[in-house]
GUZAPA-698647 format. One record per residue (C-alpha): residue number from 1; x, y, z; residue in three letters. Coordinates in Angstrom, 2 decimals. Example, Ala and Ser with C-alpha at 12.3 -4.5 7.8 and 13.67 -1.06 7.14 Angstrom:
<nodes>
NODE  resi       xx       yy       zz  resn
NODE     1    12.30    -4.50     7.80   ALA
NODE     2    13.67    -1.06     7.14   SER
</nodes>
This chain:
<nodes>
NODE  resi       xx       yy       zz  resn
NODE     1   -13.26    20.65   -49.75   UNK
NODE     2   -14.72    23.82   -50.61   UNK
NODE     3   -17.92    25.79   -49.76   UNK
NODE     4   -20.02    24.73   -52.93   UNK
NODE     5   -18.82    20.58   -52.19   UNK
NODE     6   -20.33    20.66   -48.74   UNK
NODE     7   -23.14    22.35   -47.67   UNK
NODE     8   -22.32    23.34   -43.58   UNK
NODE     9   -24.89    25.86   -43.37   UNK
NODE    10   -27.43    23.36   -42.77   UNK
NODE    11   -25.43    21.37   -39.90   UNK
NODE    12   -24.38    24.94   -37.86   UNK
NODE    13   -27.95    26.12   -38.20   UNK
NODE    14   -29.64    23.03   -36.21   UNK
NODE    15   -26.59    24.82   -32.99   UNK
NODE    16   -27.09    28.40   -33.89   UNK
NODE    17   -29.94    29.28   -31.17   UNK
NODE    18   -29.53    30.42   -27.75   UNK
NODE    19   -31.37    28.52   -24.99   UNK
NODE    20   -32.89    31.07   -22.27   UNK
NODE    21   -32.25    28.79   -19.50   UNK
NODE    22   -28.77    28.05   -20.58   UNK
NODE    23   -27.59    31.75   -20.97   UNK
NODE    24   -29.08    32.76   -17.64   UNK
NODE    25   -27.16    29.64   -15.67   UNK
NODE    26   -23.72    30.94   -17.47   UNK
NODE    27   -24.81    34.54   -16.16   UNK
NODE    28   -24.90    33.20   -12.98   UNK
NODE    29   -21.70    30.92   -13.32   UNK
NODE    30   -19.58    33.70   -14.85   UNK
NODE    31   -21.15    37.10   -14.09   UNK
NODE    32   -22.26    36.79   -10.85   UNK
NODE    33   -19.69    34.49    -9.30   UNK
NODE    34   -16.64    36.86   -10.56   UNK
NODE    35   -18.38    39.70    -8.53   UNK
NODE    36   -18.72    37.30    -5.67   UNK
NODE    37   -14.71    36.29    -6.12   UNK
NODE    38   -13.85    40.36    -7.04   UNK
NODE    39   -15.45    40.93    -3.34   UNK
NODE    40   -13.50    38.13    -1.44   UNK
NODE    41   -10.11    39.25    -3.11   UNK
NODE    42   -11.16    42.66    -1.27   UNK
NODE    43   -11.97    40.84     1.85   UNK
NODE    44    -8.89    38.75     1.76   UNK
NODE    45    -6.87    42.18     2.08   UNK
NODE    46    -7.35    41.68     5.84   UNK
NODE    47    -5.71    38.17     5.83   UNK
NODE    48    -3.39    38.58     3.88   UNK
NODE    49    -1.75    39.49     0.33   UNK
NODE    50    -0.83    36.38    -0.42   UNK
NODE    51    -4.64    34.89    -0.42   UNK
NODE    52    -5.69    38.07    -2.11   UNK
NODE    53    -2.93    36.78    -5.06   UNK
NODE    54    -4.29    33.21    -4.70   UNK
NODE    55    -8.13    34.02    -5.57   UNK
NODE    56    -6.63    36.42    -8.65   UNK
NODE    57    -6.32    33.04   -10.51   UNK
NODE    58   -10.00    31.89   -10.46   UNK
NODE    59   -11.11    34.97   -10.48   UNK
NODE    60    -9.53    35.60   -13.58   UNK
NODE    61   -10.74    32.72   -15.40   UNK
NODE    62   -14.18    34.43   -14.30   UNK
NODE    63   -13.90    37.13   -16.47   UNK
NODE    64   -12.23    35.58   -19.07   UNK
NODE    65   -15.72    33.75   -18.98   UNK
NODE    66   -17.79    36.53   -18.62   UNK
NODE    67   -16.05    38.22   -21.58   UNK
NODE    68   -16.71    35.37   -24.09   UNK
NODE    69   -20.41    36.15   -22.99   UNK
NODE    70   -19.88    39.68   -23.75   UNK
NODE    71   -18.47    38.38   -26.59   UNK
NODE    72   -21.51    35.96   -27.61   UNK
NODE    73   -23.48    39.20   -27.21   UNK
NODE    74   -21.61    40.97   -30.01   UNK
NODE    75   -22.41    38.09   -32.35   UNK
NODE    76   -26.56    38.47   -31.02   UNK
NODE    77   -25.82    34.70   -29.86   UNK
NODE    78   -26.08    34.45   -26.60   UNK
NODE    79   -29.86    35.91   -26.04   UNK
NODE    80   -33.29    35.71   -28.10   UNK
NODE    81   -33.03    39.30   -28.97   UNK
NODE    82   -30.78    41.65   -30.48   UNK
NODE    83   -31.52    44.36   -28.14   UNK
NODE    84   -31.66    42.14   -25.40   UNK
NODE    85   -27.88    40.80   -26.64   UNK
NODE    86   -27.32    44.47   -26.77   UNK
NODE    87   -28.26    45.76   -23.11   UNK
NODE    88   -26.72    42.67   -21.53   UNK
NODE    89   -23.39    43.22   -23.89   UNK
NODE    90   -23.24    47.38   -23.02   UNK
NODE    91   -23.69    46.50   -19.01   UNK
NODE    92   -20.62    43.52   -19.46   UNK
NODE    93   -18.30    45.96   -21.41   UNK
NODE    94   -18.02    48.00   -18.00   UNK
NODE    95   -16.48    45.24   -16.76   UNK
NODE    96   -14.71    44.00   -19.12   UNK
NODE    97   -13.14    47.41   -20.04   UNK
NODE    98   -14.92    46.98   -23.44   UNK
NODE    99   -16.79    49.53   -25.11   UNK
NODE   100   -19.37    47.12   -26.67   UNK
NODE   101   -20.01    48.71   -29.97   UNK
NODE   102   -16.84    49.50   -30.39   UNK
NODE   103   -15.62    46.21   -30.38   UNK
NODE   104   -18.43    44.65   -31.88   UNK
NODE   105   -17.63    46.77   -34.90   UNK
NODE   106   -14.15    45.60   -35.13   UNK
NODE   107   -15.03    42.13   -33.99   UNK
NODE   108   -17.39    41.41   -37.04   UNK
NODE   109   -14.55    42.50   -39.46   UNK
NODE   110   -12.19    39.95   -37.79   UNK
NODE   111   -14.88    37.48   -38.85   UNK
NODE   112   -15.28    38.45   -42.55   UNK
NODE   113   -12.07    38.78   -43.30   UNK
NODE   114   -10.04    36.26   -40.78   UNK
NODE   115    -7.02    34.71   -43.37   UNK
NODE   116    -7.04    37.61   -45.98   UNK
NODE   117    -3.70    39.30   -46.74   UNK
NODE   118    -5.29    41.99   -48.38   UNK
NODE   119    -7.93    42.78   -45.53   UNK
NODE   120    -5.82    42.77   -42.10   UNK
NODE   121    -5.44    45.07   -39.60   UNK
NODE   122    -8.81    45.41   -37.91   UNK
NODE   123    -9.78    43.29   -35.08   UNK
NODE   124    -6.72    40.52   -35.01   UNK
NODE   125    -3.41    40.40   -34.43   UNK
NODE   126    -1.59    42.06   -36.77   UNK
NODE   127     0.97    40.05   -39.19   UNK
NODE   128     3.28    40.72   -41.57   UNK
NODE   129     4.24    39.08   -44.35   UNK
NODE   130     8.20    38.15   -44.81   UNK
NODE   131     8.08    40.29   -47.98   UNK
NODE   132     6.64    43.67   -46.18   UNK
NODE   133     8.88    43.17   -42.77   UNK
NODE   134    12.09    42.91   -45.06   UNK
NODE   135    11.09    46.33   -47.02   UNK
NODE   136     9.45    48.05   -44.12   UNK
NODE   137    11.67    51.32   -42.90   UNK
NODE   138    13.67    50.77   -39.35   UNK
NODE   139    11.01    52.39   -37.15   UNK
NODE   140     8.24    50.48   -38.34   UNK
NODE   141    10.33    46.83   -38.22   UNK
NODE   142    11.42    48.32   -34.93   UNK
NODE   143     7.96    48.97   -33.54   UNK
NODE   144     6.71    45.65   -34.62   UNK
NODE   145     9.26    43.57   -33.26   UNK
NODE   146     8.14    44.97   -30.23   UNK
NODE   147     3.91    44.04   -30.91   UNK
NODE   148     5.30    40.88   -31.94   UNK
NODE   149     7.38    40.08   -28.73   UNK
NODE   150     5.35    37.90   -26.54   UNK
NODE   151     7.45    39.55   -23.29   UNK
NODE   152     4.99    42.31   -24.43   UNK
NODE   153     2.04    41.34   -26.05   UNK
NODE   154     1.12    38.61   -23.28   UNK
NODE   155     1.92    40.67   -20.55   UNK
NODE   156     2.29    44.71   -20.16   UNK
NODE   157     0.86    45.03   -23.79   UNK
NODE   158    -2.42    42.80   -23.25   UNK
NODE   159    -2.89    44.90   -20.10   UNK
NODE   160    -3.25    48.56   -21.73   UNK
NODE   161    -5.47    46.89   -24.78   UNK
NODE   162    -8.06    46.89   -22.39   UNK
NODE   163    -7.03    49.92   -19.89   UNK
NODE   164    -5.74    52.37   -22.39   UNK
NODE   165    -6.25    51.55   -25.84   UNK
NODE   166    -9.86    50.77   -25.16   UNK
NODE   167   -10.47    54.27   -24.36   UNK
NODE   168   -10.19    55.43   -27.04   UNK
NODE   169   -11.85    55.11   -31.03   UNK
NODE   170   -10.31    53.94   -33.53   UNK
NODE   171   -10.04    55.84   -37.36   UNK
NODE   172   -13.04    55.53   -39.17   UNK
NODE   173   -15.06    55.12   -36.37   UNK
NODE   174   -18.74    55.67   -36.83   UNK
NODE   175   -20.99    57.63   -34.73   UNK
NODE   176   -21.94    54.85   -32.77   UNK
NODE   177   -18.97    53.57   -32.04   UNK
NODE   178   -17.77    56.38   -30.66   UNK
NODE   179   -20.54    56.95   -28.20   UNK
NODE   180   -19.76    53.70   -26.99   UNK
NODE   181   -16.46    54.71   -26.32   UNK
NODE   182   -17.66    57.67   -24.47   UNK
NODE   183   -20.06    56.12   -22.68   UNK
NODE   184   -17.96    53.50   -21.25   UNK
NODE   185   -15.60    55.29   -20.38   UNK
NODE   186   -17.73    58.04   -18.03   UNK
NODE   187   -19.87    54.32   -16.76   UNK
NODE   188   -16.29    53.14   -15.55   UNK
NODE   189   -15.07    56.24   -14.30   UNK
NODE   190   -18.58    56.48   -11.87   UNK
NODE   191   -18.09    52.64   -11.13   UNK
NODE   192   -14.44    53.08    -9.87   UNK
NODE   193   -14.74    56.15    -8.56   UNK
NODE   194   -17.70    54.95    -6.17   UNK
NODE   195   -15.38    51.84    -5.66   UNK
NODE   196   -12.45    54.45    -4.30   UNK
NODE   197   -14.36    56.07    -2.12   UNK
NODE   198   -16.26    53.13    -0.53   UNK
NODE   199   -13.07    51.10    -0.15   UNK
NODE   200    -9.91    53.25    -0.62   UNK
NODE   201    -7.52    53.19    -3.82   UNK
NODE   202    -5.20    51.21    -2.82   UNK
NODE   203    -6.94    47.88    -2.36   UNK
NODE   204    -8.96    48.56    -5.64   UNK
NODE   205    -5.68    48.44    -7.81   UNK
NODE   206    -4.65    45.64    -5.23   UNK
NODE   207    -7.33    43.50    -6.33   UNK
NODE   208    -8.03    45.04    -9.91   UNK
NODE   209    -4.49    44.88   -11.18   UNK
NODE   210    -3.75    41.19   -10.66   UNK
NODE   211    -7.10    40.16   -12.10   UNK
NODE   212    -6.59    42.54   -15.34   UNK
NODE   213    -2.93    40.89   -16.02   UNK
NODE   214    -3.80    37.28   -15.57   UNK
NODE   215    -7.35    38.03   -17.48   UNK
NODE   216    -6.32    40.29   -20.19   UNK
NODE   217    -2.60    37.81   -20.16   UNK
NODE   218    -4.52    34.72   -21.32   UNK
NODE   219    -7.60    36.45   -23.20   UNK
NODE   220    -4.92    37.36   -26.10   UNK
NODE   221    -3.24    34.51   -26.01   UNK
NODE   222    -6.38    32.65   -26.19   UNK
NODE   223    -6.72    34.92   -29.08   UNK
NODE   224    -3.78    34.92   -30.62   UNK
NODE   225    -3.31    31.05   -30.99   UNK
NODE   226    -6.27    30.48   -32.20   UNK
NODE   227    -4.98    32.21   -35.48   UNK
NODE   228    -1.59    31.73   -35.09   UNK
NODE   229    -0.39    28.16   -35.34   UNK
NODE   230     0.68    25.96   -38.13   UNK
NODE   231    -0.24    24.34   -40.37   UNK
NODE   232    -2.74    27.87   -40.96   UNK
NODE   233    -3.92    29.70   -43.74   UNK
NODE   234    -3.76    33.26   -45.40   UNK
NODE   235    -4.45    33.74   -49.39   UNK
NODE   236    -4.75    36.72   -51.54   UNK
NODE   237    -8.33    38.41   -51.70   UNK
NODE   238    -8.66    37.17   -55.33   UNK
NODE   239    -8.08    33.44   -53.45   UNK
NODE   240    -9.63    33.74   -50.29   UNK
NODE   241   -11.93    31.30   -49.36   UNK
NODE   242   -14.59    31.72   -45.97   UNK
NODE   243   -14.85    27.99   -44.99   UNK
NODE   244   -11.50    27.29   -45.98   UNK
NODE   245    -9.82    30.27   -43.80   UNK
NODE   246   -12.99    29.07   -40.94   UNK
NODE   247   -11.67    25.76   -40.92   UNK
NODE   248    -7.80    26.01   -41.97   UNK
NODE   249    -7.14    29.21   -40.24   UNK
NODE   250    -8.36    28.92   -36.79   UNK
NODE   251    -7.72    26.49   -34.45   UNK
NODE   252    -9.15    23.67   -32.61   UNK
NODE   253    -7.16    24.23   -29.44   UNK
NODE   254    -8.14    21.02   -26.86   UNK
NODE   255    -7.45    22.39   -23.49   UNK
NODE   256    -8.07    20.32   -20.54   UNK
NODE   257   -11.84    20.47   -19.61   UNK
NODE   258   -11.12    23.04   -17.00   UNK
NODE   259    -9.57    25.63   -19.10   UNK
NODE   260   -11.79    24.75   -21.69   UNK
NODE   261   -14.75    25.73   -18.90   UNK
NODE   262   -13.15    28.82   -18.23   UNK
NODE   263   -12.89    30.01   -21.48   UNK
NODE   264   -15.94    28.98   -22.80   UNK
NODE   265   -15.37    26.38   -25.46   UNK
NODE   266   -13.82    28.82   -27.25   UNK
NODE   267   -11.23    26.65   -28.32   UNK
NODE   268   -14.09    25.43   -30.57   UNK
NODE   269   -13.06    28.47   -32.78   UNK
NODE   270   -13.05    26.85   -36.54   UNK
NODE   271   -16.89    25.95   -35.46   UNK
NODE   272   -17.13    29.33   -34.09   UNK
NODE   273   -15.61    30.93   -37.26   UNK
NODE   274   -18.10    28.82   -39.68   UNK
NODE   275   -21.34    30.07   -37.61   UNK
NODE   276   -20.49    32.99   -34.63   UNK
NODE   277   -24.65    32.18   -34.38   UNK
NODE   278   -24.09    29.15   -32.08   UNK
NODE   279   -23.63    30.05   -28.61   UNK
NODE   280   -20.59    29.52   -26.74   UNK
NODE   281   -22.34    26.18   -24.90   UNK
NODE   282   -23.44    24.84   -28.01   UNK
NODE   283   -20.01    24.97   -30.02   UNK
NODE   284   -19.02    21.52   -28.54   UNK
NODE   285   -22.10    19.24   -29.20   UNK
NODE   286   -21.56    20.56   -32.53   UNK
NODE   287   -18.30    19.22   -32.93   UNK
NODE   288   -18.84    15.75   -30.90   UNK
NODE   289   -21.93    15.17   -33.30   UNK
NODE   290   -20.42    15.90   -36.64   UNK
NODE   291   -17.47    14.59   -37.69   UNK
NODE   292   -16.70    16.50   -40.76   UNK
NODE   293   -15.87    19.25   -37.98   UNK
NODE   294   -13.25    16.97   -36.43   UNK
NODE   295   -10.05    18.62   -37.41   UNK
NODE   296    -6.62    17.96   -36.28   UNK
NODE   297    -6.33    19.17   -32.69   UNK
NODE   298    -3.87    21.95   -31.78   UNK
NODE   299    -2.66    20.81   -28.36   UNK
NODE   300    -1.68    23.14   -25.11   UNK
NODE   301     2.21    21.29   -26.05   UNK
NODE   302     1.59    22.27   -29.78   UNK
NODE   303     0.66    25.59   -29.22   UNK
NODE   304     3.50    26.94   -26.95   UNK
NODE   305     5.12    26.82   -30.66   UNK
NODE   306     3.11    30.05   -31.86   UNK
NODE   307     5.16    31.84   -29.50   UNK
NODE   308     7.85    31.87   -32.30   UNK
NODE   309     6.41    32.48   -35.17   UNK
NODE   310     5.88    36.17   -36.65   UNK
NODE   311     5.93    36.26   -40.25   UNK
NODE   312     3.80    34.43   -42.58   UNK
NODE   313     5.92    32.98   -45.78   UNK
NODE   314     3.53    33.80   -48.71   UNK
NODE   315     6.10    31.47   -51.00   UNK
NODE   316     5.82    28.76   -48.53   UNK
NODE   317     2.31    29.59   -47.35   UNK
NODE   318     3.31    28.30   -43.45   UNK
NODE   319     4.16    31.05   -40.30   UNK
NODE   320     7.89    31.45   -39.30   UNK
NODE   321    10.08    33.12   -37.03   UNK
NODE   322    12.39    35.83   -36.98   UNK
NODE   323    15.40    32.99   -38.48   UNK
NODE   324    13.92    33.41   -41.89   UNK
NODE   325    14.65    36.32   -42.56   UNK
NODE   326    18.09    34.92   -43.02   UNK
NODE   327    17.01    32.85   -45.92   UNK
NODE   328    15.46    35.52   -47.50   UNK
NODE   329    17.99    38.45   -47.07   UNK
NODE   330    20.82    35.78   -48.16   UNK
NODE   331    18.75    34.98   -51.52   UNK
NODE   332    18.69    38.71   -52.01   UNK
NODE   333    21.93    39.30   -52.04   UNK
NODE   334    22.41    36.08   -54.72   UNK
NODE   335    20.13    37.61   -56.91   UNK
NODE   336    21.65    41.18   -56.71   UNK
NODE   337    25.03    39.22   -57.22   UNK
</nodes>
């Protein structure tokens, strides 16, 4: 099936409108109540750590929620407006440790080139292929081994993305994109600093600190395994097809209907790749009403399976662990033979 076969503009377009009443209930549902949970965490401080720790959970799923509405705002999807997307996207990316233009920059480049071996690097999770790792010096092998370990990259190394390496631009950056930088970082600095002084530094990083690691913890895996499962896709520029990388290369990951509250249907992602126009609480109907959009499932059981893989295999076109390498290196060595 190929983009000239089947014509799925005209099915995403009939989804790819916000609804002003729907955007202002998620507000609510997302926005408002992870303030509400942010301030009983700090009120919990008096009864105990232990509830504090308990209320981290939901009110990390809160702001995993309120960032795919941040998120929707980069795309212009979530509100009639662009500058109304805008205003309501710079105000989230305070709390979300996001500097909004910054990342909506990035973000569209994931989208246009998502699946393309000869366009990676900006916006995704960086992968090698088998060919590059095995004639990459030590240092580099070494310090992707390490990105690649999910011991780091779900844990300590989704944490600084979003307290560290947010705060700063990337290279290349445009003008704007650096302001945003700026900008957010001097908004959070007056947000936590007021924060300090009204309740004290240590029960900000108690309460800030266990929301950031389970948040920023399951936002890149969400992330991450929505590109990184098998059977997937990556081609050559000169082969690269959009709707074929939109619907091959990222996932349809059916969580149970609480997660898949939480993080905002974005499991929905092959939908989401075909049209980032349809809000985040429209990318279901879409998929329940057209069938053609009904693609093999990637399961929560399926999925713990992307914690293995690292390499994609141009020869065999599939994902594969750090085992084969063996296969490679020992074919080397037959050929030099």
């Amino acid at each position: 099936m190929t983009t000239q076969k089947f014509k799925w503009q005209g099915i995403t377009s009939k989804y790819a409108y916000p609804e002003t009443w729907r955007s202002l209930w998620q507000i609510f549902n997302s926005v408002i109540l992870f303030l509400v949970m942010w301030y009983l965490m700090y009120r919990s401080l008096a009864v105990g750590y232990w509830l504090t720790l308990l209320l981290a959970v939901p009110t990390a799923g809160f702001m995993v929620r309120s960032f795919i509405i941040f998120h929707d705002c980069c795309h212009a999807s979530f509100l009639k407006t662009v500058k109304a997307n805008d205003r309501l996207g710079l105000a989230l990316g305070v709390l979300m440790l996001t500097p909004y233009y910054s990342w909506k920059h990035d973000h569209a480049i994931h989208h246009a080139t998502a699946g393309d071996l000869d366009r990676r690097g900006v916006g995704d999770v960086y992968t090698m292929t088998v060919e590059e790792y095995i004639a990459a010096p030590w240092y580099k092998k070494a310090g992707y081994r390490i990105m690649r370990s999910p011991m780091i990259m779900f844990t300590i190394g989704s944490f600084l993305v979003f307290t560290l390496t947010h705060r700063f631009w990337g290279p290349g950056a445009g003008k704007r994109e650096r302001s945003s930088v700026i900008w957010t970082n001097i908004a959070l600095a007056a947000v936590i600093g007021w924060l300090v002084l009204e309740i004290g530094w240590q029960a900000f990083l108690l309460v800030e600190i266990p929301i950031l690691l389970i948040a920023t913890s399951a936002g890149v895996w969400l992330f991450y395994v929505q590109h990184n499962f098998t059977p997937s896709y990556w081609e050559r520029h000169s082969k690269w097809d959009f709707f074929t990388a939109c619907m091959q290369g990222s996932s349809f990951y059916k969580l149970p209907k609480v997660l898949q509250w939480f993080s905002g249907n974005i499991g929905f992602h092959h939908i989401h790749h075909l049209s980032p126009k349809i809000p985040n609480y429209k990318l279901e109907q879409c998929h329940k009403e057209n069938p053609v959009f009904q693609v093999e499932p990637l399961t929560v059981r399926k999925s713990l399976k992307s914690l293995y893989y690292r390499l994609w295999d141009e020869k065999e076109k599939m994902l594969v662990g750090w085992g084969a390498l063996k296969k490679y290196q020992t074919q080397t060595v037959k050929i030099k033979a």
